[in-house]
C-alpha positions as CSV (number, residue, x, y, z in Angstrom):
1,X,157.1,127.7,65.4
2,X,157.2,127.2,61.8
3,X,158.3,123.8,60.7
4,X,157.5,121.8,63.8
5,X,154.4,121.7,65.9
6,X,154.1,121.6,69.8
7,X,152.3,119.9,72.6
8,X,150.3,122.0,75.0
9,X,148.0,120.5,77.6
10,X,147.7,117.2,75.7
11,X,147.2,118.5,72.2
12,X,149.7,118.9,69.4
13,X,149.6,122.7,68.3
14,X,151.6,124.7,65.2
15,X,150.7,128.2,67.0
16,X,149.4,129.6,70.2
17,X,148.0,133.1,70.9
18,X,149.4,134.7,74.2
19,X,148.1,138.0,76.4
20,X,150.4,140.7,77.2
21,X,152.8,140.1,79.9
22,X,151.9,136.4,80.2
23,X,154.8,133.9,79.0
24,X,154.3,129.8,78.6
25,X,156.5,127.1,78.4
26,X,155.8,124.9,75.4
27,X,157.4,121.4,74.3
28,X,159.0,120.5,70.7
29,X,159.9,117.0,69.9
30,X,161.0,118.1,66.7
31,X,161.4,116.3,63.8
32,X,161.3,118.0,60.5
33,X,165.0,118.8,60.1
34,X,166.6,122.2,58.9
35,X,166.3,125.9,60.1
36,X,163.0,127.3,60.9
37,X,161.1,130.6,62.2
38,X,159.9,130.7,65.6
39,X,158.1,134.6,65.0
40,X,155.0,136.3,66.5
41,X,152.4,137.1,64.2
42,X,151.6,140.6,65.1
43,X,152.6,143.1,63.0
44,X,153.7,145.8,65.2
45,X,155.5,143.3,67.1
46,X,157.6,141.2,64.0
47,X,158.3,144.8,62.7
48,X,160.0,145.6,65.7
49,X,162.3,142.2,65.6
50,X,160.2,139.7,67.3
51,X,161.2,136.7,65.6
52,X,164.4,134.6,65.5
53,X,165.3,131.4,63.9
54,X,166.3,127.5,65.2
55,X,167.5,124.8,63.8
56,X,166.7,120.8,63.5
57,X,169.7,118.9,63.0
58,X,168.9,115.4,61.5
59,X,169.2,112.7,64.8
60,X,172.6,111.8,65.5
61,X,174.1,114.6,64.3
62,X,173.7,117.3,66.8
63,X,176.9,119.4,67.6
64,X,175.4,120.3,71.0
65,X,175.7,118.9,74.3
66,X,172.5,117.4,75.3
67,X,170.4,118.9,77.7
68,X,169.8,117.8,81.1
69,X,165.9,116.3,81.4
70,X,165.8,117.7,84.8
């Protein structure tokens, strides 16, 4: 997530390496504003389109509905 880090299990992270087949769940508060990569660092896999791009819109300004916190 390039831009703005993450919290997993407690500690604030700006990548994480994941196994084949395995998936996580990770949590942004972010806070950096503007539009950022979220990409996967191996080659074969970026080549083939694995990346994709979100943006940070500055607090308050947000043309989305918020989420639920359910």
């Amino acid at each position: 997530m390039h831009g703005n880090g993450f919290n997993f299990h407690g500690s604030n992270l700006a990548s994480k390496s994941l196994n084949d087949g395995n998936m996580m769940t990770l949590q942004m508060t972010a806070t950096a504003t503007g539009i950022w990569q979220a990409i996967c660092h191996v080659n074969d896999h970026l080549s083939a389109g694995m990346d994709g791009l979100y943006q940070v819109y500055p607090k308050g300004d947000c043309p989305l509905d918020k989420l639920s916190e359910n």
